[in-house]
Structures are given as C-alpha cells and as structure tokens.
C-alpha positions as CSV (number, residue, x, y, z in Angstrom):
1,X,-35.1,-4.5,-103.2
2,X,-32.8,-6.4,-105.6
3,X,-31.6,-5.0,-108.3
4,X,-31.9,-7.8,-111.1
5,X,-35.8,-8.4,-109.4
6,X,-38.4,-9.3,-112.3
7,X,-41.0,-7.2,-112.2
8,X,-44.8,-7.6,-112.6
9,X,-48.2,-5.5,-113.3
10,X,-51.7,-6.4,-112.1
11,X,-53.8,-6.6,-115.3
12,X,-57.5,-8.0,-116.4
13,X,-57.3,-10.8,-118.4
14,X,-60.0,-11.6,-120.8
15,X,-60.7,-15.3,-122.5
16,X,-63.7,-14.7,-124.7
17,X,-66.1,-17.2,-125.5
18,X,-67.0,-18.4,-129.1
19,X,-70.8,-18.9,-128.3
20,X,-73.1,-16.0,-128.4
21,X,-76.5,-15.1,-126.5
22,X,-79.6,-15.1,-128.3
23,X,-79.5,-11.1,-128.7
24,X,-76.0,-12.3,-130.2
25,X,-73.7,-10.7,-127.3
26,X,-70.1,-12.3,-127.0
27,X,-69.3,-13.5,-123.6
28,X,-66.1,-13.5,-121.9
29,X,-64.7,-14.9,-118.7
30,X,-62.3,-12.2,-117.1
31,X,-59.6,-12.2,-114.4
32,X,-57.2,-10.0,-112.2
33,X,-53.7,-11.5,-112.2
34,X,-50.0,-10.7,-111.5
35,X,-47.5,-10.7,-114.4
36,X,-44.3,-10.2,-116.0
37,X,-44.2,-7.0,-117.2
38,X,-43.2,-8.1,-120.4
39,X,-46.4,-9.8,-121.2
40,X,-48.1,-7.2,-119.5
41,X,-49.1,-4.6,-122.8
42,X,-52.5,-4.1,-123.7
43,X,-53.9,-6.2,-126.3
44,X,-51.1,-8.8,-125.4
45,X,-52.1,-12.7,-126.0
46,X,-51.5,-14.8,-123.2
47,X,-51.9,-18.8,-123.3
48,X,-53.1,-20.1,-120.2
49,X,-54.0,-23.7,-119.6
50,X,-54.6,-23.9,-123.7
51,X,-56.9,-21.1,-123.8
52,X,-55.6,-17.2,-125.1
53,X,-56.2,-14.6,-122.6
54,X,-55.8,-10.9,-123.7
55,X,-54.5,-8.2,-121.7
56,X,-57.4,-5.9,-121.2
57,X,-56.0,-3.4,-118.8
58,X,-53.0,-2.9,-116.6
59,X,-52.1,-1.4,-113.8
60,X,-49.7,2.1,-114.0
61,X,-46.9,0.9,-111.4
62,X,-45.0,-2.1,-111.4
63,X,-44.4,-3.8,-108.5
64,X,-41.1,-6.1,-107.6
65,X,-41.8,-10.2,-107.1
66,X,-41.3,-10.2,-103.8
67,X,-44.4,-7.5,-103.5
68,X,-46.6,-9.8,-105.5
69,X,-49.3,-11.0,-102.8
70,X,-49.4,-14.6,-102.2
71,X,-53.1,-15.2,-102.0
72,X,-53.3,-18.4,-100.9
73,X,-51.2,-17.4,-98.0
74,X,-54.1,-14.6,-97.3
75,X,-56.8,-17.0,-97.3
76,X,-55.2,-19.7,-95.0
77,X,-54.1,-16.8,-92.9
78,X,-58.0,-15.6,-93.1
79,X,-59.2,-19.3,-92.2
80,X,-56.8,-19.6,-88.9
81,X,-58.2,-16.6,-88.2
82,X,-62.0,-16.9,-88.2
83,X,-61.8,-20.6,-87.6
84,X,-62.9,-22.0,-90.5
85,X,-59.7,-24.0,-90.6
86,X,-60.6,-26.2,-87.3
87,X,-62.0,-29.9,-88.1
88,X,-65.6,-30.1,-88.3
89,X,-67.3,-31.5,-85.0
C-alpha cells in the first residue's frame, strides 16, 4: 500500500430526469461507481458526460486505487472463461 495512494468510495449515483409519468413521478437513471473520495459526500454534484449526477449513497470504507476492481478486466476474464470470447462458427 503506498502511502500518497488516492483513495476512492463506492457510491450510487443518481441523474434525474426532467420528464414526469402521468401519476407525475420523477424518474431517475442510477448507477454504482468508484470515486475520489473527495467527490464522494452525499448530496455531491458530479458532471459526467454533461449531465449532473448526485451522490446518493456511499460506501463506509475507503478503498486504495490499486483495490478499485477493473471491470472490464472481470468480464473478459468471464468470457475466456465460459467461451463466449471464441469466434463464432
């Protein structure tokens, strides 16, 4: 473990939608993600890919970058292993 290692938080990010339902419910689109722990309070604004994201929960523990799962590392690993990787015959 280094010891100048940023450090990040698992947390639910929310974008909600401007249109409602017709029994005039607001939607939102919602997300689990890895980062900074400075961005990481509750209620935070994050802009991703020109839309604002709020911080809707995080995790209690912080976790070092290096211990940040790589997901697309899982699912190739997962596709190799099941096969679904091979060429289609």
């Amino acid at each position: 473990m280094s010891r100048n290692s940023q450090k990040y938080r698992q947390v639910e990010l929310r974008c909600y939608n401007t249109d409602v339902d017709s029994d005039g419910r607001l939607w939102y689109t919602s997300m689990l993600a890895y980062i900074p722990d400075q961005f990481s309070d509750e209620g935070h604004k994050v802009l991703i890919e020109d839309k604002k994201w709020v911080v809707f929960w995080r995790t209690e523990s912080a976790v070092d970058a290096e211990d940040v799962p790589s997901y697309q590392k899982m699912i190739k690993l997962h596709r190799q292993n099941t096969g679904d990787s091979l060429p289609k015959k």
